[in-house]
Steps between C-alpha positions, in 0.01 A plus 500: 500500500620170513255147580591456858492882578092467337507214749596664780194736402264216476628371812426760705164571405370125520666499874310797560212349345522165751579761821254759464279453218402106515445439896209683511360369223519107549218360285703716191721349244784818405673478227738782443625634136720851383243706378748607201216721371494729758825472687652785329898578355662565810646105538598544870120551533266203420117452533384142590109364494411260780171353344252357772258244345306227674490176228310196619515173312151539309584835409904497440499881402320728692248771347656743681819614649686769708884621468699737763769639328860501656761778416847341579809746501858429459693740680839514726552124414149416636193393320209610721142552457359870474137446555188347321187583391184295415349466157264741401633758809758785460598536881870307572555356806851499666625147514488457860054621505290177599337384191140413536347221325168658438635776253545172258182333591372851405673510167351142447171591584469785270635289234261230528225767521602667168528170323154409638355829397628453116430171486271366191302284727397758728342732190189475350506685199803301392361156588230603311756527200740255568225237549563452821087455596215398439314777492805621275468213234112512504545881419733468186291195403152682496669766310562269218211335507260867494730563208625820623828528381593802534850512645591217260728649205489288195738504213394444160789410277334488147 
């Protein structure tokens, strides 16, 4: 496929993008990409990945962020859009459903909620290790200074 037919692709899913995708969600920056990985060999069939993040100046890149994927077809000299689905969701939509903004704020929220959950900060037993407390440094210090050294391996090289 030539550049300006992959053009024509792009095209058409950022204009669907700015009609149907972006006017609902106004305080969203889109930025929309070919998802090559997943768009499959049929090349009058392409999968595009309309990525919804929020950036603000003191934090430029967001910690989280939520994509819609577009399927654009090129068929009887048209390049439409077939549908979309949301990240994480298996149900397509026909092109012409109302999307609703809280299905990303969804995806976003989860996100953040993971990220939270396996954050260092927020466990104990590894600030503990990673010296990220007190109570965490006065523990490995005692230990050394009672003299119990058991889970310290030593190497003798003579």
């Amino acid at each position: 496929m030539s550049t300006k037919e992959m053009n024509r692709f792009h095209q058409t899913a950022i204009t669907f993008s700015a009609n149907h995708l972006a006017p609902s969600a106004a305080s969203y920056t889109t930025t929309v990409h070919e998802d090559t990985a997943n768009g499959g060999d049929d090349p009058s069939k392409r999968l595009f990945k309309v990525t919804f993040s929020q950036p603000t100046p003191s934090c430029p890149v967001p910690d989280a962020v939520a994509a819609v994927f577009v399927r654009v077809w090129y068929e009887n000299r048209n390049y439409a859009v077939k549908g979309y689905f949301v990240e994480g969701k298996k149900q397509l939509f026909p092109e012409d459903f109302p999307f609703n903004l809280a299905w990303i704020e969804r995806v976003i929220r989860t996100k953040r909620s993971m990220k939270e959950q396996m954050s260092v900060e927020n466990d104990e037993f590894l600030r503990t290790r990673l010296g990220g407390s007190e109570e965490g440094k006065h523990e490995s210090g005692q230990a050394a200074a009672d003299g119990d050294d058991d889970d310290v391996a030593t190497v003798n090289n003579s």
